[in-house]
C-alpha positions in Angstrom: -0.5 -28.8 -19.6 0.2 -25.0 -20.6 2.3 -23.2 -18.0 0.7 -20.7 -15.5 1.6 -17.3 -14.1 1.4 -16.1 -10.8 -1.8 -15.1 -10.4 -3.6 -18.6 -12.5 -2.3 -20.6 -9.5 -3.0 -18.3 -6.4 -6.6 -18.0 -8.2 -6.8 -21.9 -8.8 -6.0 -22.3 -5.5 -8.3 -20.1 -3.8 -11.4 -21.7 -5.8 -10.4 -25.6 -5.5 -9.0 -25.8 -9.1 -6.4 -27.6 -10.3 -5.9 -24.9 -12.8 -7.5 -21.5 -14.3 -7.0 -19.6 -17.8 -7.5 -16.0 -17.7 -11.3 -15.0 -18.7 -12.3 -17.7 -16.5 -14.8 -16.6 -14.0 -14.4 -18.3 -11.0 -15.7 -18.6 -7.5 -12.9 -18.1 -5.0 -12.9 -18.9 -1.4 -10.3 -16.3 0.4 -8.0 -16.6 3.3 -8.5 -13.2 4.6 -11.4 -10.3 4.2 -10.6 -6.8 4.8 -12.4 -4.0 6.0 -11.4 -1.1 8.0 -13.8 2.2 8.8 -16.1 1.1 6.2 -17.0 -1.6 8.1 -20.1 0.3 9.8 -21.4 0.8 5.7 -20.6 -2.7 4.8 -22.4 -3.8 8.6 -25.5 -1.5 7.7 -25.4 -3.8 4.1 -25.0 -7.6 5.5 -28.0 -6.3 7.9 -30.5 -6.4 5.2 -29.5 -10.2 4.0 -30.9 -12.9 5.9 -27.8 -14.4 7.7 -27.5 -12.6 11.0 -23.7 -14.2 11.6 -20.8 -14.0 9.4 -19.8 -17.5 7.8 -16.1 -17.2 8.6 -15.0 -15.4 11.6 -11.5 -16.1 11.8 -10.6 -15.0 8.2 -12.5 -11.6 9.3 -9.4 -8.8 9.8 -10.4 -5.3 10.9 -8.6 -2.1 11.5 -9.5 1.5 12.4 -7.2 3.9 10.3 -8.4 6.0 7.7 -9.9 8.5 10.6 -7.8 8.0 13.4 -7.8 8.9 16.0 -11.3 10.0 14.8 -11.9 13.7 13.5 -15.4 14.7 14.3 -18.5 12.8 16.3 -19.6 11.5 13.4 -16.1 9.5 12.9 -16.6 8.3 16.9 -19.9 6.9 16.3 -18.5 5.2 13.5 -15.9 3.5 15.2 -18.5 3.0 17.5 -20.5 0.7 15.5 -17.4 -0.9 14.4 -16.5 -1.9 17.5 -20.0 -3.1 18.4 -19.8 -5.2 15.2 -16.4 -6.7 15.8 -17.7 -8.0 19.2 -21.3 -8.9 18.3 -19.7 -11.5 15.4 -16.8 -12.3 17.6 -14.0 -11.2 14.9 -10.4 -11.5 17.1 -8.5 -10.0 14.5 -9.4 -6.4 15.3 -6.7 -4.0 15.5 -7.7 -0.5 17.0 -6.9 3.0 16.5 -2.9 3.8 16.7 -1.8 0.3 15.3 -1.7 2.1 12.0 -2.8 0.9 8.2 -4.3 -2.0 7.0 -1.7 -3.2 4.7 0.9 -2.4 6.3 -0.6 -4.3 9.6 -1.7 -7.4 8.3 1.8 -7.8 7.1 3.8 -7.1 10.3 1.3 -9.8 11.9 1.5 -12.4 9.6 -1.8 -12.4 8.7 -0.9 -12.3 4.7 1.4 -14.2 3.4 3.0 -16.4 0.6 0.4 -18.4 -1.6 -2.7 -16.8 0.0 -5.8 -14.9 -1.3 -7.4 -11.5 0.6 -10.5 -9.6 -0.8 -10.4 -6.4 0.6 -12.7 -3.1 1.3 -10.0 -0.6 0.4 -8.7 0.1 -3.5 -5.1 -0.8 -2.5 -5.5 -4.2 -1.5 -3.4 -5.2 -4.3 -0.3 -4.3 -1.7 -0.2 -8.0 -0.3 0.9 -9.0 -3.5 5.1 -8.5 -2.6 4.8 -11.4 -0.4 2.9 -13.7 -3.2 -0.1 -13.1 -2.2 -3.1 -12.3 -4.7 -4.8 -9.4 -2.9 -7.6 -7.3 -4.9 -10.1 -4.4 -3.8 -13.7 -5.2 -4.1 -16.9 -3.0 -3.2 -18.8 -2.7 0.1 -21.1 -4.8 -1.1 -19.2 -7.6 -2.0 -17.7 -7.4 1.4 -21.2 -8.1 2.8 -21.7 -10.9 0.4 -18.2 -12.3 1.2 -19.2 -12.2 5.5 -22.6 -13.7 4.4 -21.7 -16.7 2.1 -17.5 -16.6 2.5 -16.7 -16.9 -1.5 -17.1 -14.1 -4.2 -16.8 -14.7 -8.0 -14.4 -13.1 -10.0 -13.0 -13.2 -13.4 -9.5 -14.3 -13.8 -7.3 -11.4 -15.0 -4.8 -11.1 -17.9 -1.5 -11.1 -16.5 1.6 -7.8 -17.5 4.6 -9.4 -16.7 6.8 -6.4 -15.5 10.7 -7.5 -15.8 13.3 -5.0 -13.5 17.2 -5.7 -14.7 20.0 -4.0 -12.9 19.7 -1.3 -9.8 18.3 1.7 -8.9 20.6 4.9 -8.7 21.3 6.6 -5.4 18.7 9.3 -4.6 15.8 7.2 -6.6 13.6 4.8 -5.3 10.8 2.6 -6.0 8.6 5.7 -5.6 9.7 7.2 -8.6 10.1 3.5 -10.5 6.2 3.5 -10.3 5.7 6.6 -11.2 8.2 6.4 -14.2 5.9 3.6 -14.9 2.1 4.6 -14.8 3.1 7.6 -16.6 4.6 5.4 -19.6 1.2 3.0 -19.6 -1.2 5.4 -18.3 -3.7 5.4 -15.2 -5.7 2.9 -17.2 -2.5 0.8 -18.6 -3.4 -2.3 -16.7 -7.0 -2.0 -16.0 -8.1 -5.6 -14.5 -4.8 -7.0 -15.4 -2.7 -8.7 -13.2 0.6 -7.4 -13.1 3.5 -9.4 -12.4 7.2 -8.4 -11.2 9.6 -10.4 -12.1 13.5 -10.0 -13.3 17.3 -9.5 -11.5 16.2 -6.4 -10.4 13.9 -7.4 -7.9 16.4 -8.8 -5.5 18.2 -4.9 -4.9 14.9 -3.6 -3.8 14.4 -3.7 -0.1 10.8 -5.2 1.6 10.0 -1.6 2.3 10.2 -0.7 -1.8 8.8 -4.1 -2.9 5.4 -3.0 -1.2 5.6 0.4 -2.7 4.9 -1.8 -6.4 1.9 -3.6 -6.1 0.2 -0.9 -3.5 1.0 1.3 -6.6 0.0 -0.7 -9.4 -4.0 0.0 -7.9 -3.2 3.5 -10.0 -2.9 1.6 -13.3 -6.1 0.3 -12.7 -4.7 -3.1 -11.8 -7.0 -5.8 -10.3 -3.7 -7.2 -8.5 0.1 -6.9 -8.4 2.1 -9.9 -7.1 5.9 -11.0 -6.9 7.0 -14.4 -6.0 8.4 -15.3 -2.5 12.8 -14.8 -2.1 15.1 -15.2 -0.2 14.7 -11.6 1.0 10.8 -11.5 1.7 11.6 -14.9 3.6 14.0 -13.0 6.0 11.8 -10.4 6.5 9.1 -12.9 7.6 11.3 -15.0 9.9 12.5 -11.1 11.7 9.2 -9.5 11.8 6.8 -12.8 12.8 9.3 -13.1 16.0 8.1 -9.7 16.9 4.3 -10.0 16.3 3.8 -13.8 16.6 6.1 -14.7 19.5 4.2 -17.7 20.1 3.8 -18.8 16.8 6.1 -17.7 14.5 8.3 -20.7 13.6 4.7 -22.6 12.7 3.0 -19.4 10.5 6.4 -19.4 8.9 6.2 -22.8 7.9 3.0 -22.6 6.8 3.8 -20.1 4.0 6.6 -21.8 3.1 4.0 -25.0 2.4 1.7 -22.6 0.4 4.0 -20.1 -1.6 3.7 -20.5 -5.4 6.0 -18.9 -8.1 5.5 -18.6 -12.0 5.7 -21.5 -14.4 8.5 -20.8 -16.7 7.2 -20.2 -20.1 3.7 -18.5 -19.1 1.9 -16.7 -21.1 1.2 -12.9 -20.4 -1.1 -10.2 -22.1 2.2 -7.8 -22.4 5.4 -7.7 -21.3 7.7 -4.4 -20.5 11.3 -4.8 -19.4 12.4 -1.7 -17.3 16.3 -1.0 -16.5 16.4 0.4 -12.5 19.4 2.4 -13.8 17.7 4.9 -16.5 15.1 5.7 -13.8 15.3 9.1 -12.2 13.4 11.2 -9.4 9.6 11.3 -11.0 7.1 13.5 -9.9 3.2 13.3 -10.9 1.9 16.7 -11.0 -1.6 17.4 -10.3 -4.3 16.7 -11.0 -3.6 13.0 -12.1 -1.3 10.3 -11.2 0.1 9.9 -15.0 0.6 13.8 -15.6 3.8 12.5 -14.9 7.6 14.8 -15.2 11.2 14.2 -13.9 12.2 16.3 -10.8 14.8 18.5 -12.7 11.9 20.0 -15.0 10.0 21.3 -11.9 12.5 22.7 -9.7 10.8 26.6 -9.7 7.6 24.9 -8.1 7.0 25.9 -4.6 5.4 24.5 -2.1 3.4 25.3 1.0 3.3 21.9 2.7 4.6 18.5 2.6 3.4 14.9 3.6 4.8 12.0 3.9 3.1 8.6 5.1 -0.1 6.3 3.9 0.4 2.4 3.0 2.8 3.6 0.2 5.6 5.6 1.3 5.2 5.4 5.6 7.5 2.4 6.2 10.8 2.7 8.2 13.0 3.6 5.1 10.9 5.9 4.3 11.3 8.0 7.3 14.8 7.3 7.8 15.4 8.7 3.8 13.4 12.1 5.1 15.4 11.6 8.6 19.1 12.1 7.1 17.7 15.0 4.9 16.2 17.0 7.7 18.4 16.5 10.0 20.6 19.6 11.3 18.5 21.8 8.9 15.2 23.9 9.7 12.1 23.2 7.6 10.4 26.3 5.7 7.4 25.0 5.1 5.3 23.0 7.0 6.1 18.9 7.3 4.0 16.2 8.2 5.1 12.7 9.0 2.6 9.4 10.0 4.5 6.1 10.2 2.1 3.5 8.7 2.2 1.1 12.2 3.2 1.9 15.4 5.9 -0.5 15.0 7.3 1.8 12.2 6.8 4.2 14.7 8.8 3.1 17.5 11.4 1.6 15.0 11.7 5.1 14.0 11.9 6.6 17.2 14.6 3.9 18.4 16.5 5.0 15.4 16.2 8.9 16.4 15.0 9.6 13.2 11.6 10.8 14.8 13.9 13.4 17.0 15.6 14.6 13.8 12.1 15.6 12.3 10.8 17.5 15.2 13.8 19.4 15.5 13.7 20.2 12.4 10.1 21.4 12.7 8.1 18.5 11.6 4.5 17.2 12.8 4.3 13.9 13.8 1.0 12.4 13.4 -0.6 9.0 14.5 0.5 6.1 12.9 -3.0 5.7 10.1 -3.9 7.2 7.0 -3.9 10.8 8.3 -4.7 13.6 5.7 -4.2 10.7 2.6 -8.1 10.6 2.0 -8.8 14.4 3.2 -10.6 14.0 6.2 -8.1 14.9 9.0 -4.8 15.2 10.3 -3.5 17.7 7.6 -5.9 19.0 5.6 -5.1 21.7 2.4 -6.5 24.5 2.7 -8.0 26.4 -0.7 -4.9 27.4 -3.0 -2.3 25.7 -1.3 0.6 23.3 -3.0 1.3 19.9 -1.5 4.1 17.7 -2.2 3.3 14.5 -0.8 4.5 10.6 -0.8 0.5 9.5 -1.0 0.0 7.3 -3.8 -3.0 10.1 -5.1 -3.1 13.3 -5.9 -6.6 13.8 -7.7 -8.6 17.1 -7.0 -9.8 17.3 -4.0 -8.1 14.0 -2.7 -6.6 16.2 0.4 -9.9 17.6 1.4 -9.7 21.1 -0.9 -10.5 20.9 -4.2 -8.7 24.5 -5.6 -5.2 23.0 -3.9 -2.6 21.1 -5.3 -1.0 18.2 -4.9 2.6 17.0 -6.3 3.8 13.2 -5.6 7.2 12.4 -5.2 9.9 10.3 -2.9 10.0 11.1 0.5 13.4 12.1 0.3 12.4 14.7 -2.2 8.9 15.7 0.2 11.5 16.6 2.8 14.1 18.7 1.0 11.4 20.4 -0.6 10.1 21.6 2.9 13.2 22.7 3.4 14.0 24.4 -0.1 10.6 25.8 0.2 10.4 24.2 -3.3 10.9 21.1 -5.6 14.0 19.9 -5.4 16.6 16.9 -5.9 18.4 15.9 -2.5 21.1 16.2 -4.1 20.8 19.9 -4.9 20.2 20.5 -1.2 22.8 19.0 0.5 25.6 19.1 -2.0 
């Protein structure tokens, strides 16, 4: 039989196959459906079909975080309904305002892991993917269909094999690997591919950076970004399930290890880039597109009015720590927004005293969610303003104001830009 990638076997898997070729369409069963606000829209949906219950409970996962704590009345009512939902269906996996974003959440609590399948309500569903996981965004709609009937069809992508040799230079990160990256292939470069990472490289890059790849690979159009299961995802598992599942961590461990699934040698893929970590430097999309892509050095005149650094790409622990040890002892001249992505982050953070060296630096700290990622709260751009942010978009209008401006970067560069009052390298700033 022909070897498989990745993706073929997760997708067999999940829709009782022994094995699937891409163009296949296939119905798939998954482990896991995601929603988060939008569950009172997909609620209002499923209420016009004729099942009153949901078929599958358990594999149910909700959170509140893309307005949280909510903005307006409108927002409350919303969460309202949610929560009215959540207890009418009897869905346990509910996690409220202040846990912090979906993807980042259902990985801290085990609920994705190695060899499973999640359909999700939110574009960047394809973040699940660094534990081996296939994990795709779908529409409202077929969230409703999924809660009615518990299976969805799908067409089985081709598959971009992405091989990373070598490491990453001090001061760059995986932030500006994926820019380097759309900006070579374009916003559209892998539209409904699956994209796999593979290569020596992978092993230097930390849990944190792993999920900054396949939650960024949604912004070349990808229908899902996956990596297979090492020895480092494993001890991040084992660490973090002994905080969230002290009950039953040993046993959910051990499940994943039953169900994880790697690459056969020899697949075949659609294309095939090989990208050194070493030739990569500090990236920056400029607005008003993701791929409008430039290195650092070319836009060091640029200023800046504000900068922001969380959402489920760049919030994570390192993340805050990298803006942490620029900050610190220094005074911030523009204005400097942090949101960890949990409240675990957040208290990791704070533990660490890297949430002290912010505010006394001058920073906001917000509460642990989307915040002003999808421009409806918590750090809005007013009309004219320049934003350099760690968000994973930066189309017109994406913060809330369509005349601002909006630069993407690492968050190391978010934060010495606040202080520089401008674009700048780390490096430049702190000598």
């Amino acid at each position: 039989m022909s070897p498989q990638t990745l993706t073929e076997k997760l997708l067999a898997r999940a829709s009782g196959k022994d094995r699937v070729k891409s163009g296949e369409i296939v119905f798939i069963a998954p482990d896991v459906i995601l929603s988060h606000d939008n569950t009172a829209a997909i609620a209002r949906i499923f209420d016009q079909l004729p099942q009153e219950r949901v078929m599958y409970p358990d594999r149910l996962v909700i959170t509140l975080d893309h307005a949280a704590p909510p903005p307006t009345a409108m927002h409350a009512q919303n969460h309202a309904r949610v929560r009215e939902f959540v207890r009418a269906q009897g869905i346990a996996n509910f996690f409220e305002v202040g846990r912090g974003i979906c993807h980042q959440v259902l990985c801290e609590e085990g609920i994705v892991g190695p060899g499973m399948t999640l359909l999700g309500a939110d574009s960047h569903s394809t973040h699940y993917g660094w534990l081996g996981a296939f994990s795709a965004g779908i529409g409202r709609s077929e969230v409703a269909a999924l809660w009615a009937t518990g299976q969805l069809w799908l067409r089985v992508p081709e598959t971009m094999r992405i091989t990373l040799s070598g490491k990453l230079n001090a001061g760059v990160t995986a932030k500006d690997l994926t820019i380097h990256l759309i900006g070579k292939l374009s916003s559209d470069g892998a539209t409904y591919m699956a994209v796999e990472f593979d290569g020596d490289g992978i092993t230097a890059l930390s849990p944190d950076s792993r999920a900054v790849l396949t939650n960024m690979m949604a912004e070349m159009g990808a229908k899902n970004a996956c990596m297979a299961p090492d020895a480092v995802t494993w001890r991040w598992l084992e660490m973090t399930l002994r905080r969230t599942r002290t009950d039953d961590h040993n046993a959910r461990l051990a499940y994943f290890r039953r169900r994880a699934l790697c690459a056969d040698p020899g697949a075949n893929y659609a294309a095939h880039h090989q990208i050194a970590l070493g030739e990569i430097e500090p990236m920056v999309s400029r607005p008003h597109s993701v791929d409008n892509v430039a290195a650092l050095s070319e836009l060091s005149s640029t200023a800046v009015d504000v900068g922001f650094i969380g959402t489920c790409t760049n919030g994570r622990l390192e993340d805050i720590a990298a803006a942490a040890d620029i900050a610190r002892g220094r005074r911030l001249r523009k204005r400097l927004i942090v949101i960890p992505a949990s409240s675990l982050v957040l208290r990791d953070a704070a533990e660490a005293g890297y949430i002290g060296d912010l505010v006394d630096a001058g920073a906001t700290i917000g509460t642990p969610g989307c915040g002003p990622c999808m421009g409806v709260h918590a750090g809005v751009l007013a009309p004219g303003e320049v934003c350099i942010s760690s968000a994973n978009r930066n189309f017109r209008g994406r913060m809330g104001e369509p005349s601002a401006e909006i630069y993407l970067a690492n968050p190391a560069v978010v934060a010495a830009s606040c202080i520089a009052g401008r674009l700048i390298h780390p490096a430049d700033l702190t000598g």
